[in-house]
C-alpha positions in Angstrom: -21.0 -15.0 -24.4 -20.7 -14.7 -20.8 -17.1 -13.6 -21.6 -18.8 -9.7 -22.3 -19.0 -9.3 -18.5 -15.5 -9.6 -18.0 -15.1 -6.2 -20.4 -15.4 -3.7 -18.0 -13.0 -5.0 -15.5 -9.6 -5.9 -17.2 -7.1 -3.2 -16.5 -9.3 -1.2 -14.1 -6.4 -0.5 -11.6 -4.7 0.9 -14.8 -7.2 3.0 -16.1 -8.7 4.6 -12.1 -5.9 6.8 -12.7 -6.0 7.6 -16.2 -9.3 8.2 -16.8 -9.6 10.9 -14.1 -7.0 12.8 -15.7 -9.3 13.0 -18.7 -11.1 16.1 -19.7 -14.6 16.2 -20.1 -16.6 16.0 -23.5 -17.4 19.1 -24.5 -19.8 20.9 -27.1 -17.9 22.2 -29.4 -16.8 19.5 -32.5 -19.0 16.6 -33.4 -19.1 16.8 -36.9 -22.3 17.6 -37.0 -24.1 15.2 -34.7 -27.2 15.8 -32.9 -28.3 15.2 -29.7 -30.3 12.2 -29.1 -33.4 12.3 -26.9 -33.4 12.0 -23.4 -34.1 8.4 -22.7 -32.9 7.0 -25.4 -32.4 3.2 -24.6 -31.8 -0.2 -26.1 -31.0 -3.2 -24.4 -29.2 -6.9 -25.1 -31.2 -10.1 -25.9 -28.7 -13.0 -26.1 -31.6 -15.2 -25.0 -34.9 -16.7 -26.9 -37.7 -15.8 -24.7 -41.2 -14.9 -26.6 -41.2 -12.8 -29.2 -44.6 -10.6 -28.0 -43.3 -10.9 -24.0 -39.5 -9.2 -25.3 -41.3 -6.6 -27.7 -44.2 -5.5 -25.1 -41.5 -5.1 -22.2 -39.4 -3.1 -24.3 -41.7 -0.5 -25.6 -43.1 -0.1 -22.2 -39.2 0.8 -21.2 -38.9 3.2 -23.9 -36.1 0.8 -25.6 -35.8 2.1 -29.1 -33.1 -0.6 -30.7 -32.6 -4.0 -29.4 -29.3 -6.2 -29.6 -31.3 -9.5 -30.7 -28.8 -13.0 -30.7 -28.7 -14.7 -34.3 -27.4 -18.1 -34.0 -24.7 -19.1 -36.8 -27.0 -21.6 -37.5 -30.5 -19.2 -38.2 -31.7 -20.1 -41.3 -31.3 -24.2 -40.3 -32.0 -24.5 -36.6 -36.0 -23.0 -36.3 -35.0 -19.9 -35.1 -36.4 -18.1 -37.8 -40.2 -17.7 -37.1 -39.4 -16.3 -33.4 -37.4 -13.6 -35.2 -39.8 -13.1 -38.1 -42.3 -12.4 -35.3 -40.0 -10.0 -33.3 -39.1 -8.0 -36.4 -43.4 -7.5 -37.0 -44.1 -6.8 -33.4 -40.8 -4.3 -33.3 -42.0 -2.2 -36.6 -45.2 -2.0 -34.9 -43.6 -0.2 -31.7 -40.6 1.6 -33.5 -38.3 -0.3 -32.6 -34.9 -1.1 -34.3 -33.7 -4.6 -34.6 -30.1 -5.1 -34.9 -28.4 -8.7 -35.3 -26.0 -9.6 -32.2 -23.2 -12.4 -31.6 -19.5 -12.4 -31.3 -16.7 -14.5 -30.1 -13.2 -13.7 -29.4 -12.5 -16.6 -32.1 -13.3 -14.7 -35.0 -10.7 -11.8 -34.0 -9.0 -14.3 -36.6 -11.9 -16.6 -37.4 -12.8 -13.9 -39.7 -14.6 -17.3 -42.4 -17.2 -18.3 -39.4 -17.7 -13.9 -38.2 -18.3 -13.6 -42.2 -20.6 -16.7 -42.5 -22.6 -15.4 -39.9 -23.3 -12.3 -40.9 -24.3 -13.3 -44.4 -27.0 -15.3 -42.8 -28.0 -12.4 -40.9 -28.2 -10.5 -43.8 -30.2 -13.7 -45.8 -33.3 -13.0 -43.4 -33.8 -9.4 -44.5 -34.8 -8.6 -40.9 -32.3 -6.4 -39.5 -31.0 -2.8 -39.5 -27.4 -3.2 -38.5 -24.7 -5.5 -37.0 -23.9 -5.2 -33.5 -20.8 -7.4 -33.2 -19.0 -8.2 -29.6 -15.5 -9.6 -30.3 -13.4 -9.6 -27.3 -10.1 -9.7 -29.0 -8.4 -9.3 -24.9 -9.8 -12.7 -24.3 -7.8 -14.8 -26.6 -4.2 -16.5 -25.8 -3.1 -14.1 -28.6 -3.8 -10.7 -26.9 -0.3 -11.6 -24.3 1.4 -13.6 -26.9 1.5 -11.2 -29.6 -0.5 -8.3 -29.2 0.1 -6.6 -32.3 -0.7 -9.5 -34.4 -3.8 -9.5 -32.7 -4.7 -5.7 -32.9 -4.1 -5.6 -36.6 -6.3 -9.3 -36.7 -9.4 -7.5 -35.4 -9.1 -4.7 -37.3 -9.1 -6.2 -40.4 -12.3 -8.4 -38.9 -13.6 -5.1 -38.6 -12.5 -3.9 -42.3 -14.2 -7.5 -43.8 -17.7 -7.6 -41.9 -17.6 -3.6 -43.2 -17.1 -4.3 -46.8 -18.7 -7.0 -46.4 -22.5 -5.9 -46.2 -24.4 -2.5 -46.6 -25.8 -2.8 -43.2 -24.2 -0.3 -40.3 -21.8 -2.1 -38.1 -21.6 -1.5 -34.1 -19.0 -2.5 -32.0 -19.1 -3.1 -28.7 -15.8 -1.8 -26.6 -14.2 -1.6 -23.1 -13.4 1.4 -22.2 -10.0 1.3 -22.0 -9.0 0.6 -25.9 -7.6 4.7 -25.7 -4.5 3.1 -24.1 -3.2 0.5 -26.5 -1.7 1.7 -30.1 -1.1 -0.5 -33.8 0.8 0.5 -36.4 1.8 3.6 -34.3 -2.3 4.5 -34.4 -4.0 4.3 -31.3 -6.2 1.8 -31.6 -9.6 3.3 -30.0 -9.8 5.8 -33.2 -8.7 2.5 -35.6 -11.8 1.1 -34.6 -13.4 4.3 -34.8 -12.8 4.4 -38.0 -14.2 1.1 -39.1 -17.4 1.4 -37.6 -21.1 3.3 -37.5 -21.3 3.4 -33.6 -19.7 2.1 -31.1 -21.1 0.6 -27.6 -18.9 1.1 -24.2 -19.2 -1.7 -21.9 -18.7 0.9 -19.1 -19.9 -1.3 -16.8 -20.2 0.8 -13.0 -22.8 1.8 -10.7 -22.2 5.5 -9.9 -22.2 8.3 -12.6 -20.0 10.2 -11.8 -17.2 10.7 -9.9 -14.0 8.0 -9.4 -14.1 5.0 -11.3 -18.0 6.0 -12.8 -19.7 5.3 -15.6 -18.9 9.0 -16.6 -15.1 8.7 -16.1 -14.6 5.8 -17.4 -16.7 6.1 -20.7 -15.2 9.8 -21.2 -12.1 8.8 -23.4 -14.7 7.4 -26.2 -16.8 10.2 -26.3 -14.9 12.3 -26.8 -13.2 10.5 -29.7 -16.3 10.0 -31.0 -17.6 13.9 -31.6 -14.3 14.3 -32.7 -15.4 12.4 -35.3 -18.7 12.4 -36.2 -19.8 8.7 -34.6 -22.1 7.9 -32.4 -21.4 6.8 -29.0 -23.6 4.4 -26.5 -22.7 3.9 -22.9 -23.5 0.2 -21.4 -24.9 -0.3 -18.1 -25.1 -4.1 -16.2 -27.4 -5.1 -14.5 -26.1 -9.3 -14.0 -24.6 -10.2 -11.1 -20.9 -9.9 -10.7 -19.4 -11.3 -7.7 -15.6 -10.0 -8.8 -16.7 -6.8 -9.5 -20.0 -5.4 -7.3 -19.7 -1.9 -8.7 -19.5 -2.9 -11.7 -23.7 -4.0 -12.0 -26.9 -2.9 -10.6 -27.9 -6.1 -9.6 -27.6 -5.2 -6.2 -29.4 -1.6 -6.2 -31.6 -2.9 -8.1 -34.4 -1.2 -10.9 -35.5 2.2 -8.9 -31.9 3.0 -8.9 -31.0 1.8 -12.5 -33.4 4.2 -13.8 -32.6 7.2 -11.7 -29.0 6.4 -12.6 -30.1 6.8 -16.3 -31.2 9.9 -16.0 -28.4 11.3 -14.3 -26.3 9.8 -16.9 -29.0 11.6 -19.7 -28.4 15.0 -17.7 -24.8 14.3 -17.4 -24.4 13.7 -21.4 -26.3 17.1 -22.5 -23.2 18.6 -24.0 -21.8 15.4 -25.4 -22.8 15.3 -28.7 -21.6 11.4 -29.8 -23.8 10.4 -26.8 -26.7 8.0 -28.5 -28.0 6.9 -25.0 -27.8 4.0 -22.9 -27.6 0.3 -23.6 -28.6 -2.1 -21.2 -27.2 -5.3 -20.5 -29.1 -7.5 -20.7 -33.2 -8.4 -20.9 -33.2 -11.3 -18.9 -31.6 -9.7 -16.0 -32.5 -6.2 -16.3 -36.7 -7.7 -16.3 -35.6 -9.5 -13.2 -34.4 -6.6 -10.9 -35.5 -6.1 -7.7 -37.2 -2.9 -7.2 
C-alpha cells in the first residue's frame, strides 16, 4: 500500500508542461451533475485504529465518506466486529463507508481483486468499492504496456459486473497522456467507473505544478461525462517529493488550502470534493 504515494510523482517532468497548456473546467457540460457542498471531504483509513476514535474524528472534520481497508481475509481474520462497529457509529453521523484495498497484482490478478470484493460484499456493510490498482507499478507497465492497459481495464470491466455496488477508482493525474486500443485511456477508465479519485498529490492550488493544474485534465473529462470527480490531497511525509504533501505546512494550512481548492472548483461541475490521504497522518499534523 505504501506504493499509492508514489502516484502523484511518476512523469511529473512530463506532465509540468502539459498540464499548463490545459484549459480550465468550465460550466457549461456535465451531464447534469450538481455541485457538491463546500466542504465536502472524505479521507483514507488503510489502518485499524478504534472504531469510535476514527468515527468521532471524522464527523468533527466534516468527512462525509471514508475509504475504510478490508483485508482479503475479512470474514476469517477478526476484523469483522471493528467494521460492524464503524458502519453503526458512521450511519449515526452520516457518514458513507466505502470498502478500500488494491494492489498492482490484480491489474492481472483479476481471481484474488474478485475474491476480495465478494467478501466485501458478504458483510453487507458498504456503499461502494474504492479500488487503488497501480497498474504503473508492475514490471508489465515498461515491458508491454498495452497488454497491461487493456489488463486493467478489463479488471475494471469484472469488479463492475461483478457487484451492484458503485466502483471508484483511484488515478494519477497523468492517465490523459497514454492511449489503448487507439482510446485514450483516462476516458476508458472513465467509462468503467462511478467516480474517480485523483491522487493530485501537491501543496499549492493553483498555479505551476498545483493541485489545480495538475487535476484539470480529469475534470474536465469528467463533466464531459456526467462522473464525479475527487481531488486527493497528502498529507505523509515524502522525502522525494516535499511539494507533493502537507506534512510540512502542516493542518492550518491543509485546511485553508481546502477552501481555496472549494473556491477554486465552483464552476467545475464533476468536482465531488476533496479526499484526504490518509487518517493516521492527516490526525497527526502539526498545527
Amino acid at each position: 500500500m505504501k506504493a499509492r504515494l508514489r502516484a502523484g510523482l511518476v512523469s511529473v517532468v512530463v506532465l509540468a508542461a502539459t498540464a499548463l497548456a490545459l484549459p480550465a473546467a468550465s460550466s457549461a457540460g456535465g451531464a447534469g451533475l450538481t455541485p457538491v457542498a463546500p466542504n465536502t471531504r472524505a479521507m483514507w483509513l488503510w489502518d485499524d485504529p478504534p472504531a469510535d476514535e476514527v468515527v468521532s474524528w471524522a464527523a468533527e472534520r466534516n468527512v462525509s465518506e471514508i475509504f475504510v481497508y478490508v483485508t482479503p481475509t475479512v470474514l476469517t481474520d477478526g476484523s469483522l466486529p471493528r467494521l460492524r462497529e464503524m458502519k453503526q457509529r458512521a450511519d449515526q453521523n452520516r457518514i458513507r463507508l466505502t470498502a478500500l484495498s488494491g494492489d498492482p497484482a490484480w491489474t492481472t490478478g483479476h481471481a484474488a481483486a474478485l475474491a476480495w470484493q465478494r467478501a466485501v460484499v458478504s458483510t453487507g456493510l458498504f456503499a461502494g468499492i474504492h479500488l487503488d490498482v497501480e497498474p504503473y507499478l508492475t514490471n508489465g507497465w515498461n515491458s508491454n504496456l498495452s497488454a497491461t492497459l487493456k489488463a486493467y481495464l478489463a479488471l475494471l470491466d469484472k469488479m463492475r459486473a461483478a457487484s451492484t455496488l458503485p466502483l471508484e477508482a483511484d488515478v494519477p493525474f497523468w492517465y490523459g497522456q497514454y492511449t489503448v486500443g487507439g482510446k485514450n485511456l483516462a476516458d476508458e477508465v472513465l467509462r468503467r467507473v462511478k467516480a474517480i479519485t485523483v491522487m493530485s498529490y501537491r501543496d499549492t492550488v493553483t498555479g505551476p505544478n498545483s493541485i489545480m493544474t495538475v487535476s484539470a485534465d480529469w475534470l474536465r473529462r469528467g463533466a464531459a461525462v456526467g462522473k464525479r470527480v475527487r481531488l486527493g490531497v497528502e498529507t505523509g511525509p515524502l522525502a522525494d517529493c516535499s511539494y507533493c504533501t502537507f506534512a510540512e505546512e502542516g493542518a492550518t494550512r491543509l485546511g485553508a488550502a481546502m477552501a481555496e481548492v472549494d473556491a477554486a472548483t465552483r464552476n467545475s461541475p464533476a468536482f465531488a470534493g476533496i479526499a484526504v490521504h490518509r487518517y493516521v497522518t492527516w490526525r497527526n499534523l502539526p498545527a
